[in-house]
VOGU-3710 file (C-alpha; in Angstrom, 3 decimals, decimal comma):
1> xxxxxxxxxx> 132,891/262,428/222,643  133,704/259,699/219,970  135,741/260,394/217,071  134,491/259,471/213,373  137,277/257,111/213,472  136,570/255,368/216,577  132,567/255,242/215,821  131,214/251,582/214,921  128,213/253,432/213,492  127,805/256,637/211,759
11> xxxxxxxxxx> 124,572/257,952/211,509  123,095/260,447/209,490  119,695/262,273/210,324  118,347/264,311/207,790  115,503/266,708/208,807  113,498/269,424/207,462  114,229/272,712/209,861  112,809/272,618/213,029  109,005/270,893/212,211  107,821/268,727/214,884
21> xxxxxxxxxx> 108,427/265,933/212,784  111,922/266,617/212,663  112,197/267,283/216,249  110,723/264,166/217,018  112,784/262,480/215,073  115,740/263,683/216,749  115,001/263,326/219,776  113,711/260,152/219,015  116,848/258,971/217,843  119,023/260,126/220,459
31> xxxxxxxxxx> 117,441/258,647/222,922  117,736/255,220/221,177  121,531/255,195/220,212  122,010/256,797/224,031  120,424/253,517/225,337  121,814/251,560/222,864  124,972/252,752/220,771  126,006/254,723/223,696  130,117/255,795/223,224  129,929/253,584/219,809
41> xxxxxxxxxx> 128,424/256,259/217,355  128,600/259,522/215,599  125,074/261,156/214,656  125,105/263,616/211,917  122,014/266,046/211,599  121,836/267,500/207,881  119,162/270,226/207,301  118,037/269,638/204,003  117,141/273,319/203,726  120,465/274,735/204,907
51> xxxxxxxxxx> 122,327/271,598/203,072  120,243/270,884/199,687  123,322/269,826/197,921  124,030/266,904/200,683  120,421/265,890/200,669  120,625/265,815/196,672  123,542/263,741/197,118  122,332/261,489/199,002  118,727/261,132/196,877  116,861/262,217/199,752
61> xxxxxxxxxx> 113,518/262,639/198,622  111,622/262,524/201,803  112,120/263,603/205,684  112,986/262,958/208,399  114,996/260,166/207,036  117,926/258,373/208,475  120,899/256,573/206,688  123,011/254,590/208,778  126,594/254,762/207,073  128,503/252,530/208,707
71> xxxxxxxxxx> 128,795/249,289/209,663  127,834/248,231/206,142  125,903/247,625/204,341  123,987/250,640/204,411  120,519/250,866/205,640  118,172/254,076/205,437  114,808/254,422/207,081  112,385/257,384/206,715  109,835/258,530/209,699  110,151/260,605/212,443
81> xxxxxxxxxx> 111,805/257,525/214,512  108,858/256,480/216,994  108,977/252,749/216,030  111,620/251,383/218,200  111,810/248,238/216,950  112,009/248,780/213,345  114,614/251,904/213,908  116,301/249,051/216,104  116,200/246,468/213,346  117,340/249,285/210,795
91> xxxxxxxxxx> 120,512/250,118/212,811  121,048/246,232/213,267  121,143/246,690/217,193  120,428/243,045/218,802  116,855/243,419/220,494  117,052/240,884/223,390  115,060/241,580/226,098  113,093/244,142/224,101  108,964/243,021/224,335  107,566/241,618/220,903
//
């Protein structure tokens, strides 16, 4: 498992319980940063109903919606995820070999 302090991106997933939108998202973005962040990122997954303060930190104001904290600068996209190439372009992954 890697450690905040070895993870070249930290990711943070906020959701709204367990809607299918959420869930989709999730899974969504696991299986992207497994394919292509594997062993070089942290995922956070903030409830915004069991952690309104964080969400209110953060100015969420719609979900699911994903910040990516680090590298900088930070980027934040909102969706449940399904576009690969714009949650790809988002997290600043290279897309080579990807089809247009």
């Amino acid at each position: 498992m890697t450690t905040s302090t070895e993870a070249e991106y930290l990711l943070q997933l906020y959701i709204t319980g367990a809607t299918p939108n959420s869930m989709r998202a999730v899974r969504n973005l696991k299986d992207i940063c497994e394919e292509h962040l594997a062993g070089r990122y942290e995922l956070l997954i903030i409830d915004i109903y069991q952690q309104p303060d964080l969400a209110s930190q953060e100015q969420i104001i719609a979900a699911p919606t994903l910040i990516r904290a680090r590298p900088l600068p930070r980027r934040q996209l909102v969706g449940d995820l399904s576009n690969r190439a714009a949650v790809l372009i988002s997290l600043g992954v290279p897309q080579s070999g990807t089809a247009n």
